[in-house]
N, C-alpha and C positions, 0 to 999 in steps of 0.2 A: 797857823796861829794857835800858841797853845793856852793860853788867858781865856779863861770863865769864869763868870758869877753865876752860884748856883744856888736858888730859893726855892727850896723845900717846902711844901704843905699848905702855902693857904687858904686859908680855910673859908669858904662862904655858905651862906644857904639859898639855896636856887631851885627850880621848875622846870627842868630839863628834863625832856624826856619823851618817847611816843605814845604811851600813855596817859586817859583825864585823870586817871590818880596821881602822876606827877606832875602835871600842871597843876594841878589842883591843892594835895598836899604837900608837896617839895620833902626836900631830903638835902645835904651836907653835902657837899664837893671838895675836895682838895685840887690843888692845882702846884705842881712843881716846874722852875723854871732852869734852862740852863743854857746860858750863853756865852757864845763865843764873840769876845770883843780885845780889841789891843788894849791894853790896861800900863802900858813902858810907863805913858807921861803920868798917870795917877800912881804909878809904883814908886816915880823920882819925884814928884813933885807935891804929894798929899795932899791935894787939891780935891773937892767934890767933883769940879768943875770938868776935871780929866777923865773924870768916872760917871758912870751912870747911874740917880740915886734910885736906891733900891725901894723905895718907900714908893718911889713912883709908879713902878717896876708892880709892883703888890698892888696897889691902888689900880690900876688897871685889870690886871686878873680878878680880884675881887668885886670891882663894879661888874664887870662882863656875865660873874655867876650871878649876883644877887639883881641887878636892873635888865638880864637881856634873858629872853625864854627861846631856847633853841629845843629841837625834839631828838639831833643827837650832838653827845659828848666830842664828835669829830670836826663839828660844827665849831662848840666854842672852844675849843683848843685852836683850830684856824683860825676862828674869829680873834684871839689875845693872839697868838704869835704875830699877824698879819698887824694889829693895831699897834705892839709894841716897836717891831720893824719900823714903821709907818713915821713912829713918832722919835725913835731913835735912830739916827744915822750909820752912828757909831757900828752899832752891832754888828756882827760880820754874817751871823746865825744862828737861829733860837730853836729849842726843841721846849715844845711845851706840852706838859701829860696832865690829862685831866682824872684825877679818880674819883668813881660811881661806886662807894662800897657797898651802898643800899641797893644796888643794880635790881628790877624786876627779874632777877634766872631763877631756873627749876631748881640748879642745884648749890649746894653752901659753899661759897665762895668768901674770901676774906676783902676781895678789892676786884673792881673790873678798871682800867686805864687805858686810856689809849693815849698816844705820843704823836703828834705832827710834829715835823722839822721844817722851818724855812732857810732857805740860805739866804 
């Protein structure tokens, strides 16, 4: 299947991390989504209903940063791809990438991500 919806950047603020300074103080998360789903009957039929709405899609990654404290990033990447799975049928397979640009590292870095895939 070659149909994807792909949601870029959401933004939340969250408490992730092995660190009491990030539990403590938090820091910014981005979260990019992309999925592999049939999209035929929403292409011919302009339906929402054929499709998976995106707002929902968001609203799930964004509660996950801002109400859930995990200590790593690989964590709530599993945690949203496995809930979005869960609650959409439809989907065929989600990769979802978490970015930590304030990451705790020695050296300057612009972004740290990681990517879980489910099928």
């Amino acid at each position: 299947m070659s149909d994807k919806i792909s949601i870029k950047g959401i933004k939340g603020f969250g408490y992730h991390g092995v660190f009491d300074f990030e539990k403590r103080d938090g820091q910014d998360f981005y979260v990019d989504l992309d999925i592999d789903i049939d999209l035929t009957e929403a292409s011919n039929s302009d339906l929402l209903s054929d499709s998976v709405d995106y707002s929902l899609l968001t609203a799930i990654a964004k509660e996950a940063i801002e109400k859930l404290q995990f200590d790593l990033i690989e964590r709530l990447a599993g945690f949203i791809a496995d809930t979005i799975r869960e609650n959409f049928p439809a989907v065929i397979s989600i990769a979802v990438t978490v970015h930590k640009p304030s990451a705790p590292v020695s050296e300057s870095v612009t972004d740290i991500a990681v990517t879980i895939t489910r099928p």
